[in-house]
Structures are given as C-alpha cells and as structure tokens.
C-alpha atoms as one frame of an Amber mdcrd trajectory, in Angstrom:
protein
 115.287 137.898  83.875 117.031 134.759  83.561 116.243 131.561  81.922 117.544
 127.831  81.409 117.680 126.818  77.541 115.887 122.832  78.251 115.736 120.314
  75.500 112.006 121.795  74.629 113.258 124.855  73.950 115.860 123.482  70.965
 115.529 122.642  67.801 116.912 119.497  65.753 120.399 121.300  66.243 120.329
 121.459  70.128 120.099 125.409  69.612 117.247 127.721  71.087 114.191 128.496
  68.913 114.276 132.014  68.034 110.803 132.150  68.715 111.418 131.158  72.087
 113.957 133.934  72.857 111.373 136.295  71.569 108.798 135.367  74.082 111.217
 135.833  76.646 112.232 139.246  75.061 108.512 140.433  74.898 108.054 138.825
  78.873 111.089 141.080  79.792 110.353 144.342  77.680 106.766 144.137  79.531
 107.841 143.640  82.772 110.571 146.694  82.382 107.548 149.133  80.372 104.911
 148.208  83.413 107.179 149.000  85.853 107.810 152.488  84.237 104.387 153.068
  83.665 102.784 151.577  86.589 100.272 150.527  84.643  98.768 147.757  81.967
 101.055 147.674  78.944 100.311 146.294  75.437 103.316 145.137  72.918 102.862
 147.619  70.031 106.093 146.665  67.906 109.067 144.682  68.033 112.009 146.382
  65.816 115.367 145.297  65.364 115.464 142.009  66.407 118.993 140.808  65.907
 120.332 137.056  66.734 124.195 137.158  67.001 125.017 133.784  68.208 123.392
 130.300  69.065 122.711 129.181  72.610 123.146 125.755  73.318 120.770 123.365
  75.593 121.263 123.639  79.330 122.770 127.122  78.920 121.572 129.876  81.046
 120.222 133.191  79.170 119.896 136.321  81.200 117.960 139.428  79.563 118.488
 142.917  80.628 115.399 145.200  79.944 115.200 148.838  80.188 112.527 151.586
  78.939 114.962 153.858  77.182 112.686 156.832  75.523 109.150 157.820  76.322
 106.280 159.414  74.536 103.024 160.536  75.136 101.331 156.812  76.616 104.341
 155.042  74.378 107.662 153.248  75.561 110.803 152.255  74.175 112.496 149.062
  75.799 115.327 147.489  74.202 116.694 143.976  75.069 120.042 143.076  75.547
 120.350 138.688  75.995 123.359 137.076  77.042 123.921 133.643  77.424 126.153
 131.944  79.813 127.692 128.232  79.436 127.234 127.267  83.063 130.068 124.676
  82.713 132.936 126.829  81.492 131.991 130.167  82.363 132.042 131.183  78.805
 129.543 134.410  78.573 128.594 136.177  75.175 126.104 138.356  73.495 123.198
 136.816  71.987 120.541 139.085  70.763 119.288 142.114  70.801 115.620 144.112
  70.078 113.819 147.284  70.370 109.729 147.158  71.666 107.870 149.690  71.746
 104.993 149.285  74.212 101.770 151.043  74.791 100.186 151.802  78.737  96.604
 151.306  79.099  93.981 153.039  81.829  90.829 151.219  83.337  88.839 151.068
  80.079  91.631 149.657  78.013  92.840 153.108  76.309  96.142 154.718  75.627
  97.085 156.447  78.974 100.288 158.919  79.525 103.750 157.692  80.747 106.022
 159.005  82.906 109.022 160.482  81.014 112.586 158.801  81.321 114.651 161.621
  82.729 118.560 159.921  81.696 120.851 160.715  83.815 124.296 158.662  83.188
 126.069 159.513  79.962 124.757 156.116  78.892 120.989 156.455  79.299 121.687
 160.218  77.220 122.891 158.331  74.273 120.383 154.910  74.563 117.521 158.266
  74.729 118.873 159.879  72.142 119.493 156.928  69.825 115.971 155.770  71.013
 114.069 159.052  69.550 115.934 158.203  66.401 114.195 154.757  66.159 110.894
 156.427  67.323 110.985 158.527  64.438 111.933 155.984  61.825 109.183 153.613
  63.207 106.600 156.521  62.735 108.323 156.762  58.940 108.332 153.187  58.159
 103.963 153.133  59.725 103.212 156.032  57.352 104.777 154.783  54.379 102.763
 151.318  54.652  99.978 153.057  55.577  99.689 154.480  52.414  97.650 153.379
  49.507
C-alpha cells in the first residue's frame, strides 16, 4: 500500500501524525489478514508498534503487510513502513507493528483460517518469531485478566 504524507496529515512540525500511520497500518494489516482468510476480519490487537524515524510532508510511505502465523480463526500480520523522499531518492525504515486479527463467518463469529505453510527461510523465522509473540500476547491477556 502506498501513501502521500499531505499537509493534513502533519503536525505543527511538518511530520506525520502517528495516529495517521496507524490507520494506514491497521488498513494494510486488514487487507493482507482478509486476503488470507477470505473472509471478514476484525482488528483484535495491535502489539509492538515501533516509530523509528519522522516522515516529512509530501513524502511517499509504502507499507508492506504480510499474515505471518496462524491460529485457530486468528492471524498474525506485521507491518513493515518505509518512507521515500520523492525528491532525492532517500528511502528509510519508518515503523514497524504486529496485529493480530480475527476472521468472522455470516453471523459475525470467530471462523477458522487457513494455516500459513512458510516456505522461504524467511517466512520460517517471521513464523517462528510470530508464535513467540502469540504466546506472550496470550501471557500479557491472562495476567490483566486477573483480579
């Protein structure tokens, strides 16, 4: 997905909202978990959302998307945003999150995924750091679900 950074997207700095990259993060992540699924998707969680640099007005920001772990009607997607000054080429790393996102059937309930089969050596390690997030999210729920 790719995106222009206009003056109503800054701030009193000429810099991007966060909040704006995040909408485009959660657009992206949904598009990449419906895709997967084939299905409705719901945002469950957004984890590990990391700003590493400012992007400037009239700046182009691309995000990259892709579901990288699977559970029963549950999806992983991280985000990888880049940002590109159009004028001198100049092309860095910007953010980067984890979503988790939920598929829905007919009547609005959880429904099963299709499992991400990885098949590069770097889908086997974005899986297998991906079930390590899974299980710290499930952690950090139970431990504020306490009382």
């Amino acid at each position: 997905m790719t995106e222009m950074v206009l003056p109503t997207h800054t701030n009193s700095l000429e810099t991007i909202f966060g909040g704006t990259i995040m909408s485009w993060i959660d657009i992206a992540a949904a598009i990449s978990a419906q895709r997967h699924a084939q299905r409705p998707v719901v945002t469950a969680s957004i984890d590990d959302l990391h700003f590493i640099a400012p992007v400037k007005s009239g700046w182009v920001v691309n995000l990259k998307a892709s579901v990288n772990h699977t559970a029963k009607s549950s999806m992983e997607v991280g985000v990888r945003v880049d940002a590109e000054n159009p004028i001198t080429g100049e092309y860095f790393h910007t953010a980067s999150a984890y979503l988790t996102f939920v598929a829905l059937d007919e009547n609005g309930k959880p429904t099963v995924v299709p499992k991400v089969l990885p098949e590069t050596d770097e889908q086997k390690a974005r899986f297998d750091k991906a079930k390590l997030r899974r299980q710290l999210r499930l952690e950090r729920r139970e431990f504020f679900r306490k009382k």
